[in-house]
C-alpha positions in Angstrom: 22.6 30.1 -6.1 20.4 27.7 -7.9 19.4 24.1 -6.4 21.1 22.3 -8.8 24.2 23.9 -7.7 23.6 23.8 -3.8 23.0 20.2 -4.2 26.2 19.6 -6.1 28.0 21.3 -3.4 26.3 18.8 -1.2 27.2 15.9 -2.6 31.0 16.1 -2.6 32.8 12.5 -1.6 33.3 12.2 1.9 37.0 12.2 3.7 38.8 9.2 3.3 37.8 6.7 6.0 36.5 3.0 5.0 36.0 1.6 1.0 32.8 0.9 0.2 31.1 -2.5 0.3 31.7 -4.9 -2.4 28.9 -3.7 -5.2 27.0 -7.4 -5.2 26.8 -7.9 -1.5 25.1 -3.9 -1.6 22.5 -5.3 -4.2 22.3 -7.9 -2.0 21.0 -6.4 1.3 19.4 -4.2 -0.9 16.8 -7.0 -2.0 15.7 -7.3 1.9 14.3 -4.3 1.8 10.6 -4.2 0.0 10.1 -1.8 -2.7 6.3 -0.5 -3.8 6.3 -1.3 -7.8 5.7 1.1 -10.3 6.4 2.1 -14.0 7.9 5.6 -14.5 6.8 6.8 -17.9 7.5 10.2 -20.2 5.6 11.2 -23.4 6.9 13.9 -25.8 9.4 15.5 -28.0 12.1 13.0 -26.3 9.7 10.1 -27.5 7.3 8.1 -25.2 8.9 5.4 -22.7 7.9 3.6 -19.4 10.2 1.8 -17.4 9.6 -0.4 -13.7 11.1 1.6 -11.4 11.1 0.5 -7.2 13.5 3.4 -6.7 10.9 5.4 -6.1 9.8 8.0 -2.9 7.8 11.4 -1.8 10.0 14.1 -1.0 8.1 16.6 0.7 3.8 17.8 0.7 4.9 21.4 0.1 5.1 21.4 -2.7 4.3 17.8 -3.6 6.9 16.6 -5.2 8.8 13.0 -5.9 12.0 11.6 -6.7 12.7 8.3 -9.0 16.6 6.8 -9.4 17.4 5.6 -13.1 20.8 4.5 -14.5 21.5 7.2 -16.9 22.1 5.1 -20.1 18.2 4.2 -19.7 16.2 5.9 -22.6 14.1 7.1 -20.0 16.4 8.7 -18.7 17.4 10.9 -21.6 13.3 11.1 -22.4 12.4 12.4 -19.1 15.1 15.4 -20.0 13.9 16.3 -23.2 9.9 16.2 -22.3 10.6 17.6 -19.1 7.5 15.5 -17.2 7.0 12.2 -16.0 4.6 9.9 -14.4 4.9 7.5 -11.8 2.0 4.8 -11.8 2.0 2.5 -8.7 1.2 -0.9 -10.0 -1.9 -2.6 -8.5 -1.4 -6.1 -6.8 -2.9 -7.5 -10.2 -0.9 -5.6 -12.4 2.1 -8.2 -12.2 2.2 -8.5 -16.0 2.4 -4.6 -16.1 5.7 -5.0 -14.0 7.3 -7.9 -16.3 6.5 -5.5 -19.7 7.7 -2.5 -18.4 11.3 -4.1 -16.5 11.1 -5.5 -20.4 10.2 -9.2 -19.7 7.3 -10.4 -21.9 6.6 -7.6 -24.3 3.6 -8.2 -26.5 4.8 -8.3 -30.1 4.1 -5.5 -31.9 3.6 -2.9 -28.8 5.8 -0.2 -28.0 6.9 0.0 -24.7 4.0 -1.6 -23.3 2.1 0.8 -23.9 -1.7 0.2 -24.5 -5.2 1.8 -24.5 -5.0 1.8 -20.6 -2.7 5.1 -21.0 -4.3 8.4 -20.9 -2.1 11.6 -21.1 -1.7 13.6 -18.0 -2.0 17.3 -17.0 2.1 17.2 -17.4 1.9 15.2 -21.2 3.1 12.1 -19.4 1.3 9.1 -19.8 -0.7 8.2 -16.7 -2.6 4.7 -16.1 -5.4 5.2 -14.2 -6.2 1.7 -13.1 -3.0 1.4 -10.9 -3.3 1.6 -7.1 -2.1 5.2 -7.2 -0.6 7.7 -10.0 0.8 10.6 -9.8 1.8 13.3 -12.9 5.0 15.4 -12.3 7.0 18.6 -14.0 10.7 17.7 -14.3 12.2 19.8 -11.6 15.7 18.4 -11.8 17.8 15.7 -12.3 21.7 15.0 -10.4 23.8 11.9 -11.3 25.5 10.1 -8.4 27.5 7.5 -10.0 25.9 5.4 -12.6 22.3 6.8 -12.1 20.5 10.3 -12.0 18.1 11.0 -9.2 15.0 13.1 -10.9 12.6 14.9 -9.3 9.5 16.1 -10.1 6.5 18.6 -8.7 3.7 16.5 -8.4 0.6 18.4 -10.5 -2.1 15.9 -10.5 -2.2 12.8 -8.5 -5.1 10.1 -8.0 -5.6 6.7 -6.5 -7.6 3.5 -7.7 -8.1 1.7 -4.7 -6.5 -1.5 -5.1 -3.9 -3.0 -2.9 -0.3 -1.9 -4.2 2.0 -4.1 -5.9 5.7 -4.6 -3.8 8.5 -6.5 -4.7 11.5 -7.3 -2.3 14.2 -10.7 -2.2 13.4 -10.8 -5.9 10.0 -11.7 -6.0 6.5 -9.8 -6.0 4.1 -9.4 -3.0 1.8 -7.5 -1.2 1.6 -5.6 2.2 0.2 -7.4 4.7 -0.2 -5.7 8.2 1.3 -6.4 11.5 -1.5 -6.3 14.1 
């Protein structure tokens, strides 16, 4: 049996027991809880597009691999399919300006996407930004809707990191770690 269809098995509804919360109040504890920023972007025959993404997480070291959430009426969505690669760039604290273009606030007239001569392609074809606090170039492995979005994960087959401080974004506004002592 392949994954795909294990994991379809796996995610069956539940038995009836309680309804679900109300879909606002979810996006509303969901705010609380601080998100690292990044812009998931794709480059090939599906076209090139970059989106802001805080759904974002490691799955596992062996292999390396990552998963990113997306509503699947996104272009990047469908793009990610088609070029089977993706790469997930995790904005510097700095980078602010990155986040706005990308979540399509603020896009500079005349540039596609966002896209500028920051971007360098990646081992995968995706376009990776190499000044961002990390990056990391993935191979489609596979995709599975739950509801309105499409979880897609990808083996991670370069990966680098620029140093900074990473970008966050929680209650609606953008931050920064700052540790506990």
């Amino acid at each position: 049996m392949d994954l795909t269809r294990a994991l379809e098995q796996i995610l069956v509804p539940p038995p009836a027991g309680p309804a679900p919360v109300d879909g606002d109040r979810f996006t509303e504890a969901m705010a609380c809880l601080p998100a690292g920023t990044t812009v998931v972007a794709t480059d090939g025959p599906g076209g090139r597009f970059g989106q802001t993404v805080t759904a974002v997480c490691s799955v596992t070291a062996d292999p390396p691999s990552v998963l990113f959430c997306i509503r699947e009426t996104s272009p990047l969505h469908r793009a990610v399919g088609e070029n089977g690669c993706f790469s997930v760039n995790v904005l510097a604290a700095d980078q602010r300006g990155l986040a706005d273009t990308f979540a399509g606030r603020g896009l500079p007239t005349g540039t596609a996407y966002g896209f500028d001569d920051g971007w360098r392609p990646g081992r995968s074809g995706a376009p990776v930004r190499p000044d961002t606090a990390a990056s990391l170039d993935c191979v489609l492995a596979f995709r599975i809707r739950v509801g309105t979005h499409c979880v897609c994960l990808g083996h991670v087959v370069a990966a680098g990191t620029g140093g900074g401080e990473a970008l966050t974004y929680g209650r609606r506004s953008y931050g920064r770690h700052h540790p506990v002592p």
